[in-house]
C-alpha positions as CSV (number, residue, x, y, z in Angstrom):
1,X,6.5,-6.1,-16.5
2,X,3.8,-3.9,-15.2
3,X,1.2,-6.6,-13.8
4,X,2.1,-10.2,-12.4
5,X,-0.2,-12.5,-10.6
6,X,-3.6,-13.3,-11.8
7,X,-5.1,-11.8,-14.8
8,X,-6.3,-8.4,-15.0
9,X,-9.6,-7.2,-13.4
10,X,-11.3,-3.9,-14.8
11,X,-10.2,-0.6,-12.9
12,X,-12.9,0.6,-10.4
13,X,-15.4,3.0,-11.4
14,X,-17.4,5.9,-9.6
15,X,-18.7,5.3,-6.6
16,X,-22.3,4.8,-6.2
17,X,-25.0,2.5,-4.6
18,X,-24.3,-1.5,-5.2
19,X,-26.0,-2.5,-8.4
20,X,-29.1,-4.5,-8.5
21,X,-28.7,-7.9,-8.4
22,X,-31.2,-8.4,-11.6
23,X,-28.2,-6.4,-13.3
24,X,-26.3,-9.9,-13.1
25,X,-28.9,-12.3,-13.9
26,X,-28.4,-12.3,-17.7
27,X,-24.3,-13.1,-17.0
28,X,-25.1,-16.0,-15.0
29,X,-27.9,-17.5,-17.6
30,X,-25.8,-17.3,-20.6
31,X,-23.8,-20.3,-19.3
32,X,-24.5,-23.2,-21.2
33,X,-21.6,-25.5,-19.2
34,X,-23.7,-25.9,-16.1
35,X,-27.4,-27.2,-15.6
36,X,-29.5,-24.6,-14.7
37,X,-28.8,-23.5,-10.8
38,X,-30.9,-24.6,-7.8
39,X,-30.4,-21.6,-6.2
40,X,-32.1,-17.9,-7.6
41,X,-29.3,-16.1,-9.3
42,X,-29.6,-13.0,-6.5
43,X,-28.9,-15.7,-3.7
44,X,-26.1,-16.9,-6.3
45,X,-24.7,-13.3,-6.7
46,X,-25.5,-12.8,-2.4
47,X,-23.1,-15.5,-1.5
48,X,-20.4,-14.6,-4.2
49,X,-20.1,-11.0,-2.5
50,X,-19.5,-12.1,0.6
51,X,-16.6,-14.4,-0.1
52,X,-13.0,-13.6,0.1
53,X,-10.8,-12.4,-2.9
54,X,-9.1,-15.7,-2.8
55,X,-12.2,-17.6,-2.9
56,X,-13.9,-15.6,-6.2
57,X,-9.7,-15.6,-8.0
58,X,-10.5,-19.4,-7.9
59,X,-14.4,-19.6,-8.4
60,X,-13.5,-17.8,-11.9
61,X,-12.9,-20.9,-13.1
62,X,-15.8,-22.5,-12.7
63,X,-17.6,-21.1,-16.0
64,X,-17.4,-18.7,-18.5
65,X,-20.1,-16.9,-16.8
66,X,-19.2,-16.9,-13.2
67,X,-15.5,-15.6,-15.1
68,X,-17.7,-12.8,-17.1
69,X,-19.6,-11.9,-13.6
70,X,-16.6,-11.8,-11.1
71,X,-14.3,-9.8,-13.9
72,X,-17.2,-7.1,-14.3
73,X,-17.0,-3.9,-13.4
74,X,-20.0,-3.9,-11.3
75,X,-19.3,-6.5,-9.2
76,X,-15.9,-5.3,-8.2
77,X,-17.8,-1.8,-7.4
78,X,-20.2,-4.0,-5.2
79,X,-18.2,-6.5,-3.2
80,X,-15.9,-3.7,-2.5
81,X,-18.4,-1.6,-0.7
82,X,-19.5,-4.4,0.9
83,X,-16.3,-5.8,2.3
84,X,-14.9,-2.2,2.8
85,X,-18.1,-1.9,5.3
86,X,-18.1,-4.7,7.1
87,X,-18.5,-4.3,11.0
88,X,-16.7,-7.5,11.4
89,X,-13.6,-6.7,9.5
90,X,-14.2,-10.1,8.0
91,X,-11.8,-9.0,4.6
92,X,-9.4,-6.3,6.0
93,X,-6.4,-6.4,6.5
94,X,-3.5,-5.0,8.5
95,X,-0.2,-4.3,6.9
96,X,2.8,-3.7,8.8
97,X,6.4,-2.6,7.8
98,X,9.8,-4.5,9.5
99,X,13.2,-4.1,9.4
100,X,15.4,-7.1,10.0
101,X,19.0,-6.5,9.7
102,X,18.6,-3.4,7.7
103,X,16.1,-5.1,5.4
104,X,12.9,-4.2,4.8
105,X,10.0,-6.8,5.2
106,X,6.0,-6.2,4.9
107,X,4.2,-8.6,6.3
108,X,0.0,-8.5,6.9
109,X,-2.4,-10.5,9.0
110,X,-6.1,-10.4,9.4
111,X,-7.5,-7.4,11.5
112,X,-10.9,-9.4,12.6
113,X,-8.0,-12.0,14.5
114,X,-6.1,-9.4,15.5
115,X,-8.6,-7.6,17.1
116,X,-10.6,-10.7,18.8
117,X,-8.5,-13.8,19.2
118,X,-5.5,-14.5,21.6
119,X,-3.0,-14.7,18.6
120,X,-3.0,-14.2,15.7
121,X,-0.1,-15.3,12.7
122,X,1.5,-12.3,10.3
123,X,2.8,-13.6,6.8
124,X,5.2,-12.3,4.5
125,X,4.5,-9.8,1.8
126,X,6.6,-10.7,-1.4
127,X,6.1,-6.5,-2.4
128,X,7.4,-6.0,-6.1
129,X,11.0,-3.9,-5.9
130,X,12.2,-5.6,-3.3
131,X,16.2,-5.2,-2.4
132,X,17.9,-5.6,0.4
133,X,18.9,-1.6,1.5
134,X,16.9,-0.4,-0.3
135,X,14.3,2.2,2.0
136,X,10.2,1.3,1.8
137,X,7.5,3.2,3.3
138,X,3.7,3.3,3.2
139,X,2.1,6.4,0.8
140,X,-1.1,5.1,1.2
141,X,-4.1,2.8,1.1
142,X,-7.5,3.4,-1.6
143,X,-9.7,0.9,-2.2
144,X,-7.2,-2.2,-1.5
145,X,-4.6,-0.5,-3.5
146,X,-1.4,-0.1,-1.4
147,X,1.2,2.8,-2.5
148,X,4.6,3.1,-1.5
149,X,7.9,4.5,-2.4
150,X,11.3,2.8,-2.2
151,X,14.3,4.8,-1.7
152,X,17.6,4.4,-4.0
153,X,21.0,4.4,-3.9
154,X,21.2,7.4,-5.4
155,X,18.4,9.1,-2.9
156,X,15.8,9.1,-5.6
157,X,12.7,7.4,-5.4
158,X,10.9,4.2,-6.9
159,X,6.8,4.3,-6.7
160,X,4.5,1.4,-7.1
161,X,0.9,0.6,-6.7
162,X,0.4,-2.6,-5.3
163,X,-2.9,-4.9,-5.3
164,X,-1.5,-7.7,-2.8
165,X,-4.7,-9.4,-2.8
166,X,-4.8,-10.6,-6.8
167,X,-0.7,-10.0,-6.4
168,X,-0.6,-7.5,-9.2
169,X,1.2,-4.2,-9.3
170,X,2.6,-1.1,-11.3
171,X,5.6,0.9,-11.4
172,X,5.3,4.4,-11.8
173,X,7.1,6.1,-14.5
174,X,10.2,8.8,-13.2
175,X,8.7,12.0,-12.3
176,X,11.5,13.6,-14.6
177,X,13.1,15.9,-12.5
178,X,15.0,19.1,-13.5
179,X,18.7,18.4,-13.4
180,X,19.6,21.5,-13.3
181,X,18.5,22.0,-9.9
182,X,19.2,21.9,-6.3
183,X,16.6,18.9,-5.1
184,X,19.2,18.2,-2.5
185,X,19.7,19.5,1.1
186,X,22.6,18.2,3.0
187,X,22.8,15.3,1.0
188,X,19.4,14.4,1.1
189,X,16.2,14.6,-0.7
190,X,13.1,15.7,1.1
191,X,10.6,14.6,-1.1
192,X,6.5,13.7,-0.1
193,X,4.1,12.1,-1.5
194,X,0.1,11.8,-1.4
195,X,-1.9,8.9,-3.3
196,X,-5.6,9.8,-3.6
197,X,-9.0,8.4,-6.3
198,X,-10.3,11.4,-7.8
199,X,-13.8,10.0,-8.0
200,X,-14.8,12.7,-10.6
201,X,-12.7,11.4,-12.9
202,X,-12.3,7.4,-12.1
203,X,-8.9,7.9,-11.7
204,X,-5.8,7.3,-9.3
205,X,-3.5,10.0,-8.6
206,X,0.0,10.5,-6.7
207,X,0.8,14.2,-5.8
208,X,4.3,14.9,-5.4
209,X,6.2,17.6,-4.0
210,X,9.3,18.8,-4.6
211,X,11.6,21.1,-2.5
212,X,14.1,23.6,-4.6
213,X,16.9,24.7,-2.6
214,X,19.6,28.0,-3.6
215,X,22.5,28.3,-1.4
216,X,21.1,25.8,1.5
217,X,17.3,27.3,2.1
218,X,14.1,26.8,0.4
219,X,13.8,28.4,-3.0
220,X,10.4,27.5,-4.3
221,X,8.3,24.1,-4.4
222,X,7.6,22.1,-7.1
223,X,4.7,19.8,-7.7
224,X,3.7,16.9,-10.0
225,X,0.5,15.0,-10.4
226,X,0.7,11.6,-11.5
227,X,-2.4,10.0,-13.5
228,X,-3.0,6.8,-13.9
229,X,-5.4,6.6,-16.8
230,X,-2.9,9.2,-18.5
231,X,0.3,6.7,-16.8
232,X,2.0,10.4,-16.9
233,X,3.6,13.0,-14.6
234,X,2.8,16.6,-15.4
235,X,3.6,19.9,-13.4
236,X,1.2,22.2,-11.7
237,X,1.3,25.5,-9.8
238,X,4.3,25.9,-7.7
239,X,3.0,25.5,-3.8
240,X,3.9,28.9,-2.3
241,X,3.6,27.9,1.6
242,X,5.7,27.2,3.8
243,X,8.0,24.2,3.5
244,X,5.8,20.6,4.6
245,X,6.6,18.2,7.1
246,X,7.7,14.7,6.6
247,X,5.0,11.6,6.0
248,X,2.6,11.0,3.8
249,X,-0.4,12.7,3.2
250,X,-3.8,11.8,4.4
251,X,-6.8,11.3,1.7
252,X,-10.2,12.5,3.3
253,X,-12.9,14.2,1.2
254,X,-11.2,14.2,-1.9
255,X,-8.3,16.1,-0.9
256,X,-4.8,15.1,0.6
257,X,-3.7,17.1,3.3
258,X,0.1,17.8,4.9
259,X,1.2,19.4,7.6
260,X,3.8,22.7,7.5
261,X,6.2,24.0,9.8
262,X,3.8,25.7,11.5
263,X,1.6,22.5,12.1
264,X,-0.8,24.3,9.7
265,X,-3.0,22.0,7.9
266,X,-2.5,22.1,4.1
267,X,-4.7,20.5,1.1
268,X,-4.9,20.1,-2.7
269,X,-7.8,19.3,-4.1
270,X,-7.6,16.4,-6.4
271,X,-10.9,18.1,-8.6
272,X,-9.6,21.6,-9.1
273,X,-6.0,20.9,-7.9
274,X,-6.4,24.0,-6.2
275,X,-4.5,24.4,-2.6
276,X,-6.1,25.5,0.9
277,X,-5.5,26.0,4.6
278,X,-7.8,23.6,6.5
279,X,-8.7,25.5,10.0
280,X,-7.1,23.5,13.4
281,X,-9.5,23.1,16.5
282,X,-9.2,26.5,18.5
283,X,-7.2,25.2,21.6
284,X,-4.2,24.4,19.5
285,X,-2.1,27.0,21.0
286,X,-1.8,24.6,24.3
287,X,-0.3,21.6,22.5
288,X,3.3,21.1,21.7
289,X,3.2,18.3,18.6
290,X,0.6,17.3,15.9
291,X,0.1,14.4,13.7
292,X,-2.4,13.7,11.2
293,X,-4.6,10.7,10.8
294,X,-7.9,9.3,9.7
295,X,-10.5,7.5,11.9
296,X,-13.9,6.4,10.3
297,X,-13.3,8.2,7.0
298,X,-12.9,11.2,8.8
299,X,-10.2,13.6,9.5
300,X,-8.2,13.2,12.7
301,X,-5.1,15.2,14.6
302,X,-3.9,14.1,17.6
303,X,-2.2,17.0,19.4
304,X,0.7,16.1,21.9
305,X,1.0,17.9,25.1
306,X,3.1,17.7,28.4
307,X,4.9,14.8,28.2
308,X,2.8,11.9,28.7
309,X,-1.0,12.7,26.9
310,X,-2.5,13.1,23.7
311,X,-5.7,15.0,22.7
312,X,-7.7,13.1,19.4
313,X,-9.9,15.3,17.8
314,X,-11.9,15.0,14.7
315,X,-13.4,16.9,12.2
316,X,-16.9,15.7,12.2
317,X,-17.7,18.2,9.0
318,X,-15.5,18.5,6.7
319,X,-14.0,22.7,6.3
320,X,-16.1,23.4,9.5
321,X,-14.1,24.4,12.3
322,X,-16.7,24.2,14.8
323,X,-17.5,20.2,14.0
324,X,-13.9,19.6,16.0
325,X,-14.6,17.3,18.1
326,X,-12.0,15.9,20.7
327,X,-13.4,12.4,21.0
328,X,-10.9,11.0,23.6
329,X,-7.4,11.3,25.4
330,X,-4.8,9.0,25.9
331,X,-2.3,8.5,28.0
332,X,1.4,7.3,27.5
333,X,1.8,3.8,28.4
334,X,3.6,3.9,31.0
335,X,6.6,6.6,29.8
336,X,6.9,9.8,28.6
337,X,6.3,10.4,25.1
338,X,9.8,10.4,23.6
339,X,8.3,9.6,20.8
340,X,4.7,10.4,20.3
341,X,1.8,8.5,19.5
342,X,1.5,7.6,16.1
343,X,-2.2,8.4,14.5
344,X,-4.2,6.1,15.6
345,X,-5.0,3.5,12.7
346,X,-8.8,2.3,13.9
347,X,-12.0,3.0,16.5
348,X,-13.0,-0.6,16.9
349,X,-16.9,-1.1,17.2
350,X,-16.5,-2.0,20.9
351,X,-14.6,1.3,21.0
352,X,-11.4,0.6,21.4
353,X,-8.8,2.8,19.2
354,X,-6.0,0.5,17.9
355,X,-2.9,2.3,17.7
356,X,1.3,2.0,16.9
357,X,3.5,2.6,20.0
358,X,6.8,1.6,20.2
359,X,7.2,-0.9,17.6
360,X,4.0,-2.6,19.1
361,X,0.4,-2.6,18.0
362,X,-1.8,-1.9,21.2
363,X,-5.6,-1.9,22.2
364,X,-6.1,1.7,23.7
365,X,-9.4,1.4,26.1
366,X,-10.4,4.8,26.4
367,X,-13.0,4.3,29.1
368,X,-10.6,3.1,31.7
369,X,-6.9,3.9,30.1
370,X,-6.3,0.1,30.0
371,X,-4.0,-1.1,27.1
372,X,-3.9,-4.4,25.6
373,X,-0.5,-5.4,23.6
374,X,-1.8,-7.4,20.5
375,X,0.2,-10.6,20.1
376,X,1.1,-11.2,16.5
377,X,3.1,-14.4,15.5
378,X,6.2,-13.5,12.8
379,X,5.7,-10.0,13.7
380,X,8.7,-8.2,15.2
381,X,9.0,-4.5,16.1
382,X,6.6,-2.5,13.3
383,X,7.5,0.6,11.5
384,X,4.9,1.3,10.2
385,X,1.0,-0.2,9.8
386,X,-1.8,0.5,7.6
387,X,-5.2,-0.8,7.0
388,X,-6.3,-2.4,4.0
389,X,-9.3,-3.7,2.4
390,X,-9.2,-7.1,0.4
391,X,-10.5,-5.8,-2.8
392,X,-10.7,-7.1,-6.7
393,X,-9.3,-3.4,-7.8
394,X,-6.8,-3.5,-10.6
395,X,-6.4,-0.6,-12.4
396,X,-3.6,-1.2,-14.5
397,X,-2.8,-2.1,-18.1
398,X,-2.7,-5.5,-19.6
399,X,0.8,-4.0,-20.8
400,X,4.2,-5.0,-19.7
């Protein structure tokens, strides 16, 4: 079955400024279970967007209307934003991946404690397609949905979108490869994915590409959009670059963006589906290693040189090479970088970048170099770690 949890919440539209509160006021006063409020409907509807997911899941039982008003469109759009901008990090979350005796666990714990208190506790994520072997990893995070990929037996792939705050989720339909041809390298597939919301069309989207090989080297590139209001696959323009890198993409102004071979930049457009070269900051020639992030809804690259330092830029306006901004170096924590820093995941308020080094989640003080290992409870080395927001979002059909 498609969905499982609680029952389904209307799919997010367009972005745009919260709704008025007044919008709401004729939801609230059809209800003819409750005497009339003490309280003015916009304090009513104030209070209701502040509270957790968990909190409004249960407060839909209360009446019809308070059901009507947390299910509505608008009010998803609205406590969204407002959770998603939260300087407090009061409703996101961080999501880590673990491997415990070659199975793969995903556990989350709040960012706000992770950030600010001495310890913090990490639960388990029940994630749908769960089996032990079977390989997970993060494609990415929009608007509280989670994508990932699992990898079979048969080194094909498995994609779900994921809502683990309402605990509802979709499998993808199969991407419906060619059989007649050579997806396979060595043994092994070399597939990526990007999951992006093309706000033009209120819709979700996974890109994938798809390497063709003839007689052990790169033949040509396929690639595949997948729609979720169309819950299809279809093909588009071959990519006629060079061959991409490993990892998943990285959603910033509406466009996904790899890197290839040659640590050029590449992005497709999720409007025109059209592909580009995004321009690197000027310098690059001096670096060694690149990686791809995203740091206040902004591109990021972190560019690895020598053996112990890393150079964070970011693009401070977006397709202009000159708004490259290298905001701060880091320094290896005390060993050379065998195996460089991952992109940093967040720029505190106070700051402070929180990034994934050597299975461990760290506070990086850029001021004075100082890190600050973040003690998680039910942790254990991490993979991988994204950040999520605690969102109403659910897309999906009512359809098993």
């Amino acid at each position: 079955m498609e969905s499982r949890g609680d029952e389904v919440i209307p799919r997010h539209p367009k972005r745009s400024k919260p709704t008025n509160p007044a919008h709401f006021s004729s939801i609230l006063s059809e209800d003819s279970v409750l005497p009339k409020p003490n309280l003015p409907i916009e304090l009513i509807l104030e209070i209701l967007l502040k509270l957790s997911v968990k909190s409004l899941l249960q407060f839909r039982s209360v009446s019809k209307s308070w059901l009507s008003l947390i299910s509505s469109p608008e009010f998803v759009k609205a406590h969204l934003s407002l959770s998603a901008s939260n300087k407090n990090y009061t409703h996101h979350k961080v999501m880590v991946k673990v491997s415990t005796k070659s199975v793969f666990v995903v556990k989350d714990c709040s960012l706000r404690s992770l950030l600010y208190h001495p310890v913090t506790e990490a639960f388990d994520l029940d994630y749908p397609g769960k089996s032990p072997n079977h390989y997970l990893w993060f494609v990415g995070v929009v608007n509280g949905l989670i994508c990932f990929s699992i990898r079979l037996f048969d080194g094909l792939y498995d994609l779900f979108l994921w809502n683990p705050s309402i605990r509802k989720y979709k499998k993808l339909p199969n991407f419906r490869l060619d059989v007649s041809r050579r997806y396979y390298l060595d043994g092994h597939v070399n597939f990526k994915f990007g999951f992006a919301y093309d706000e033009l069309q209120d819709d979700y989207k996974v890109v994938g590409i798809f390497p063709i090989y003839t007689r052990g080297h790169l033949s040509r590139v396929e690639v595949k959009i997948y729609s979720l209001k169309r819950d299809s696959w279809r093909c588009i323009d071959d990519f006629r670059r060079q061959e991409l890198l490993a990892g998943s993409a990285k959603f910033v102004n509406g466009k996904l963006h790899w890197l290839d071979k040659q640590w050029n930049i590449i992005s497709i457009d999720l409007a025109d589906e059209k592909w580009a070269e995004l321009e690197r900051p000027s310098c690059f020639k001096q670096y060694v290693f690149l990686k791809l992030g995203v740091l206040g809804g902004d591109l990021s690259a972190s560019y690895i040189y020598a053996s112990s330092h890393a150079d964070v830029w970011v693009m401070k306006e977006y397709g202009v090479k000159e708004s490259w901004i290298k905001i701060f170096t880091t320094k290896s924590p005390g060993y050379p970088m065998a195996h460089p820093l991952h992109p940093t995941i967040l720029t505190s308020n106070e700051g402070e970048l929180l990034c994934l080094f050597g299975g461990h989640l760290m506070k990086y003080n850029t001021k004075d170099n100082m890190i600050s290992y973040l003690d998680a409870t039910n942790f254990g080395p991490c993979l991988e770690a994204e950040i999520y927001v605690e969102s109403l979002i659910c897309p999906f059909s009512q359809q098993g």
